[in-house]
C-alpha positions as CSV (number, residue, x, y, z in Angstrom):
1,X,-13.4,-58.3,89.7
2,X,-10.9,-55.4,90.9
3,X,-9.3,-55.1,94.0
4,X,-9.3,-52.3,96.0
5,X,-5.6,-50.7,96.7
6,X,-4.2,-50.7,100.3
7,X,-5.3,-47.5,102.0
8,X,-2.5,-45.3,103.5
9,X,-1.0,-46.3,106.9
10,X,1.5,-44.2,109.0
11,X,5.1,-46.1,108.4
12,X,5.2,-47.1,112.2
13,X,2.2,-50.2,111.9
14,X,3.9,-51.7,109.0
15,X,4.1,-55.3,109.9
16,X,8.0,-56.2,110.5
17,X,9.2,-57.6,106.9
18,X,6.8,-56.3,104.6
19,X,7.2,-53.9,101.8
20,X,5.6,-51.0,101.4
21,X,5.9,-47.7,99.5
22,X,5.9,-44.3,100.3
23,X,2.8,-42.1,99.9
24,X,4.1,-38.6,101.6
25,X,5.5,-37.2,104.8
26,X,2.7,-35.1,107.0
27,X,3.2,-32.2,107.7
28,X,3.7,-31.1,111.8
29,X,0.2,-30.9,113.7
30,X,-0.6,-27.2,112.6
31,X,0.1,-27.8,108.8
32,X,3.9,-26.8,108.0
33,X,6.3,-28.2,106.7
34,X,8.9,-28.1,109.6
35,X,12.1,-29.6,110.0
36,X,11.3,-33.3,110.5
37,X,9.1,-33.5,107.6
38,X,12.1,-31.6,105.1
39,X,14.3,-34.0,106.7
40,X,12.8,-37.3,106.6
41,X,11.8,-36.7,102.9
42,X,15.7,-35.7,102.3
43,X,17.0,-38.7,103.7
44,X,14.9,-40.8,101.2
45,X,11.1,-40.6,102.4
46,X,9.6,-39.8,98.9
47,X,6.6,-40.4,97.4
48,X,7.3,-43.9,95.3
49,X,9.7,-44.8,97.3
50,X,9.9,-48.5,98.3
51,X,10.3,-49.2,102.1
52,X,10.5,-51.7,105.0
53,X,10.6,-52.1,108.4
54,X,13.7,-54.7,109.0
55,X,14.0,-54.8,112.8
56,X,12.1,-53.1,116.2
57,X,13.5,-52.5,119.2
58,X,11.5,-54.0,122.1
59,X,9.4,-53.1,124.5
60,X,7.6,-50.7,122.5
61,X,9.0,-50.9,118.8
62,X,11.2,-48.9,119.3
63,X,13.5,-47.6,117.7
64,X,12.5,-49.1,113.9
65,X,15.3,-49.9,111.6
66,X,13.8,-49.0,108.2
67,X,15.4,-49.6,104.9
68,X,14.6,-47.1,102.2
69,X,16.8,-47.7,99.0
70,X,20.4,-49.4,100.1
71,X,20.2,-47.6,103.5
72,X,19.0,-48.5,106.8
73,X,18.0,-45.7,109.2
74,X,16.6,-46.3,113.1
75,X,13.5,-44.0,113.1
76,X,11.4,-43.2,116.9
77,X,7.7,-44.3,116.6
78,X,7.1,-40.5,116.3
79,X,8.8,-40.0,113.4
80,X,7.8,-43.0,111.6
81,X,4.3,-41.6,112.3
82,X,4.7,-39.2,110.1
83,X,5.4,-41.1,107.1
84,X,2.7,-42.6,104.9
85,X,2.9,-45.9,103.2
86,X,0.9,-48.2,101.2
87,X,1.8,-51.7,101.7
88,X,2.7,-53.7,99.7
89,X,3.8,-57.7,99.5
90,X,5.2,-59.5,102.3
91,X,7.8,-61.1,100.6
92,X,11.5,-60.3,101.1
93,X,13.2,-58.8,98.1
């Protein structure tokens, strides 16, 4: 019996706590690689990458402190939109 992997999911419905890992950055809504995209993946964003969302602001979610490597970064819904993830466990590592 094999399981089926976790399908993508944008970064910003990742459940608070769980891990996930990076599939790819979209592009903006006509196809480019603009300057969000260039920078999210340059900050750490990268395919393989292991994430997770530690905190959200509230009402809303927002901002989202996500931890990618040893770093923390507070991401808008919007930008964490952009990002795809598969996720993963939700145990803390």
């Amino acid at each position: 019996m094999s399981s089926s992997p976790e399908p993508d999911l944008p970064l910003s419905e990742l459940t608070t706590g769980r891990w996930a890992t990076v599939r790819g950055v979209l592009p903006d809504a006509q196809g480019r690689e603009d300057e969000l995209m260039l920078r999210l993946m340059e900050i750490g964003f990268v395919p393989g990458e292991q994430v997770r969302i530690t905190a959200a602001g509230w009402p809303g979610r927002e901002p989202l402190a996500v931890r990618v490597g040893h770093t923390t970064f507070a991401l808008r819904r919007y930008e964490a939109e952009r990002i795809r993830v598969a996720a993963g466990a939700d145990d803390a590592r």
